[in-house]
N, C-alpha and C positions, 0 to 999 in steps of 0.2 A: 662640589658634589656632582656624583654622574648619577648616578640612582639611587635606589631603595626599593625591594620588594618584600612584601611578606608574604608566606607560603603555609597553609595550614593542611590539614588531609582533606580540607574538599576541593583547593585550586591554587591558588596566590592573587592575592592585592598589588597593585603599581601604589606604590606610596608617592613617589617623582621619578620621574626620568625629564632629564633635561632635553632639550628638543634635539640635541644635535645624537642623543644615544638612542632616542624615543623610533628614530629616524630610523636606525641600525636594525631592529630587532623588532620581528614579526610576534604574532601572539604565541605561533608554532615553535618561536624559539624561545619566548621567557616562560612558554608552558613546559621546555625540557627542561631549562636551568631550575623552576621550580620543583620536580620533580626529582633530578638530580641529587639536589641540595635537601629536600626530603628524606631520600637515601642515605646522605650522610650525615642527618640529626639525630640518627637513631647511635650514633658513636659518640656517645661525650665524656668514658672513661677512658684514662690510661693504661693499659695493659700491663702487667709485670715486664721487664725491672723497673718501667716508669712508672712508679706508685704516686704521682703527683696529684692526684684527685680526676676532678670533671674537667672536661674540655666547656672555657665558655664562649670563646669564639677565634675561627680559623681566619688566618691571616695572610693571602696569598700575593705577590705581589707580581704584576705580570708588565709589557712594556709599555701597554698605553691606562693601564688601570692597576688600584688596589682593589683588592676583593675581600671584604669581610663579610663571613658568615655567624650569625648568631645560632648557636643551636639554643631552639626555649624549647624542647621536650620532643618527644618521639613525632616525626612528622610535622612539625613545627617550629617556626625560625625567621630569621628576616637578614637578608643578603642586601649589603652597601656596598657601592662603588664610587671610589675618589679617583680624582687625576693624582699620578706618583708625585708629584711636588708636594701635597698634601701628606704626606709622611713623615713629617720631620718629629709631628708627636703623635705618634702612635699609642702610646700606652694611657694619656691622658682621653684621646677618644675613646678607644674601645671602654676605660670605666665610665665617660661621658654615656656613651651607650648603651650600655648594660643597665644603667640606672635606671633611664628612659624606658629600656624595654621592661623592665623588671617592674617598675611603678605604675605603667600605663598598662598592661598588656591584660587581654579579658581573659586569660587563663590562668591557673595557675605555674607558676616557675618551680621547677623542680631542683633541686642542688644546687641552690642561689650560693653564691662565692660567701664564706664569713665577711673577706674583706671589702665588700660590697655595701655594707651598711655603716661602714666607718666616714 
């Protein structure tokens, strides 16, 4: 794991950043990413023709990181970064994570997946 932030409308929390990413990234730069990423938890539907439901988390995959973004409600969320090797299960995490966020989290979750509580 290379980080975890959380971002709410009043700023963002470092949940971990490992030292060697902690290193990389100013407060000036995880205060844009949190903002950023604020901007895009306000999109957690699919637009016609993808009538698929809610978006519950975006899955970016870039050369030295995975980037996963949780949207938990308007302005609200928590952005993970692994090393690409860590991808092999992908889908097993993000329900791993969704749980966690869903169970712990002091707000309420809005459009929680059905299959989420199976």
């Amino acid at each position: 794991m290379r980080g975890a932030i959380h971002y709410s409308v009043d700023g963002y929390e470092v949940l971990y950043l490992r030292e060697d990413v902690d290193d990389r990234y100013s407060h000036e730069d995880l205060t844009s990413m949190s903002e950023y990423y604020r901007e895009q938890s306000e999109v957690q539907s699919a637009e016609a023709p993808f009538s698929l439901g809610n978006c519950h988390c975006n899955v970016s995959f870039y050369d030295t990181a995975i980037l996963f973004h949780f949207a938990q409600g308007d302005g609200i969320g928590t952005v993970i970064t692994l090393e690409p090797e860590a991808g092999r299960d992908i889908v097993g995490f993000i329900t791993n994570c969704l749980r966690l966020l869903h169970a712990d989290t002091r707000q309420s979750i809005e459009n929680a997946p059905t299959w989420l509580s199976s």
